[in-house]
N, C-alpha and C positions, 0 to 999 in steps of 0.2 A: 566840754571835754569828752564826755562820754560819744557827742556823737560824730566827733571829730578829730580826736588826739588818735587812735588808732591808726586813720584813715591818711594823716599827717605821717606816721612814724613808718607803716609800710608802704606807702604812694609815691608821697611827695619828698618827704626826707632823704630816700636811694636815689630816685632819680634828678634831683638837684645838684651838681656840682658848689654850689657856693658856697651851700652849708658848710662843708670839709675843708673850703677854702679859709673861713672863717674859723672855725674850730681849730685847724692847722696853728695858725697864727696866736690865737687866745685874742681871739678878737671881741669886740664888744656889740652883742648883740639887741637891740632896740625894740621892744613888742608895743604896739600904741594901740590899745582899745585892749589890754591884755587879758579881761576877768578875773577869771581865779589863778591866774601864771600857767597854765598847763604848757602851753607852747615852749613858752623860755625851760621848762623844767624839763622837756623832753629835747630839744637842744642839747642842755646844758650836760644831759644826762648821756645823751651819746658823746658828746667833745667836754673832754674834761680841762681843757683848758680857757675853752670861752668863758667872757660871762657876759651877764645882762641885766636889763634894766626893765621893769614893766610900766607901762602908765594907763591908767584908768579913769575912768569920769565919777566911778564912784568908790566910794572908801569902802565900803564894805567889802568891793571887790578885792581892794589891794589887801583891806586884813585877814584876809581867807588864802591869799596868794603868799601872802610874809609865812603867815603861819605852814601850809604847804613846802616853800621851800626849807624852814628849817627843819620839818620833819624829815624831808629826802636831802640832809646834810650840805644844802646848796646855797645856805646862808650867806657863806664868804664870797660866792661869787656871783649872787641872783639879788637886785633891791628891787623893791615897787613904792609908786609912789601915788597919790591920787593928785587928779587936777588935768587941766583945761589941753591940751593935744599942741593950740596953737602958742599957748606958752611955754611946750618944750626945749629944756636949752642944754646939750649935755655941755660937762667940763673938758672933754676929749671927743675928738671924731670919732663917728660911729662908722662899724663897718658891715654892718645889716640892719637895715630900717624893717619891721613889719607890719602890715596890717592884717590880719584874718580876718575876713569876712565882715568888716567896718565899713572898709571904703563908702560904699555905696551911701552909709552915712553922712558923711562928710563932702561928697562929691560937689555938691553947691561951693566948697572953698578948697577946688582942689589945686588951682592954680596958688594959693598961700600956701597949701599945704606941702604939694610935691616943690616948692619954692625952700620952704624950710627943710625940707628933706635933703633936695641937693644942698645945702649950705653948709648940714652938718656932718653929711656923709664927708668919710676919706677918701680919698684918690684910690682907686680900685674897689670903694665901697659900692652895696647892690642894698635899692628897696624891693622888699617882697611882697607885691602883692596879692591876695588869695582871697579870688572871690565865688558867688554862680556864675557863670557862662552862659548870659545870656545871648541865644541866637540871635545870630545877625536877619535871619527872617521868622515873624510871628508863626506861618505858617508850619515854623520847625514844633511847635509847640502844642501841636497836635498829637502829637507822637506819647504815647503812653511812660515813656519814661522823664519825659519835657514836662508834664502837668503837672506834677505837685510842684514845680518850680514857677508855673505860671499863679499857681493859688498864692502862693508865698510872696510873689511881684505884689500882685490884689493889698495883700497888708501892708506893703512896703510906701505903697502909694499913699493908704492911709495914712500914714506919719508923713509924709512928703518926700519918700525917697524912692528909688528905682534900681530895680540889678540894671549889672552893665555889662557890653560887651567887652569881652578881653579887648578888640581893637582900638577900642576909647581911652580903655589906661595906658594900652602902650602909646597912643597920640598923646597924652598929658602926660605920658613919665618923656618923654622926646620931645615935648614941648617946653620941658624944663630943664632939658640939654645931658639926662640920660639915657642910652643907649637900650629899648628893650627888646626882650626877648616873651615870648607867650609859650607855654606850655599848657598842655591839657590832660586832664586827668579823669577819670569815672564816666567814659567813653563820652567824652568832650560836655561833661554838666559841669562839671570843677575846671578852673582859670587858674595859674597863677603866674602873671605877669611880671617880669623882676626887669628892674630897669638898672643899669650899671652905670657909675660916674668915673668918665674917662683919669 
């Protein structure tokens, strides 16, 4: 949160239309890999009639995130829950899926994942996803403001994972018969690909 919920709330949050398209409505908004809720709470906290739902891999996250939302009075319309991503199943369509900065996690199962996604989105529903932007040439990576993004790949690899280019997720969110769209943020380090279900 601290090194990203700012970054979210004057960046990416304005220049998204979906958000407000969501919020409008009191739509139900979906955070997968949530932590402590910061996201859903900053949401929830601009559109006072969304709400939403967190899921996390571990409990401890979610009980730092319950306890968060009732302290900023968003109890009634913010739950978390702990537990597995691919056994998510809401009781109502969702109309914002997200991931911050997970994907790249999961990317090995992304064909079930964005799979699950489209099934449970609504009809005009949008997943969001918010990753690094990695260049589409290594060579970009040279570049002094690219390098601590390349050190960060180095550890990524160690767990067996990889940043991605924004063009990959929009192939896999359209692969899964969502329509995406790529924006770029923090003079093209920041991705966030939202893919929309017709």
């Amino acid at each position: 949160e601290a090194m990203f919920g700012d970054f979210f709330e004057r960046q990416i949050l304005p220049a998204l239309a979906v958000y407000g398209e969501v919020g409008a409505r009191g739509g139900l908004a979906v955070d997968l890999g949530c932590g402590n809720g910061w996201y859903l709470r900053r949401l929830l906290g601009r559109y006072p009639k969304m709400r939403g739902i967190g899921l996390d891999g571990f409990e401890e996250n979610t009980t730092a995130a319950t306890a968060r939302a009732a302290e900023e009075g968003f109890a009634d319309r913010l739950r978390f829950a702990a537990g597995n991503l691919h056994d998510f199943r809401s009781e109502e369509p969702v109309d914002l899926f997200a991931m911050n900065r997970a994907l790249h996690h999961v990317w090995n199962d992304k064909d079930d994942i964005f799979g699950l996604l489209r099934d449970q989105l609504a009809p005009g529903g949008v997943a969001v996803m918010w990753e690094p932007a990695w260049p589409a040439e290594r060579s970009a990576l040279r570049a002094p403001a690219l390098r601590p993004m390349a050190f960060q790949n180095l550890s990524e690899h160690v767990q067996g994972n990889h940043f991605l280019r924004p063009e990959e997720i929009a192939a896999a969110l359209a692969g899964a018969g969502l329509e995406p769209s790529i924006h770029l943020f923090a003079g093209g380090k920041e991705a966030v690909v939202v893919g929309r279900k017709g």
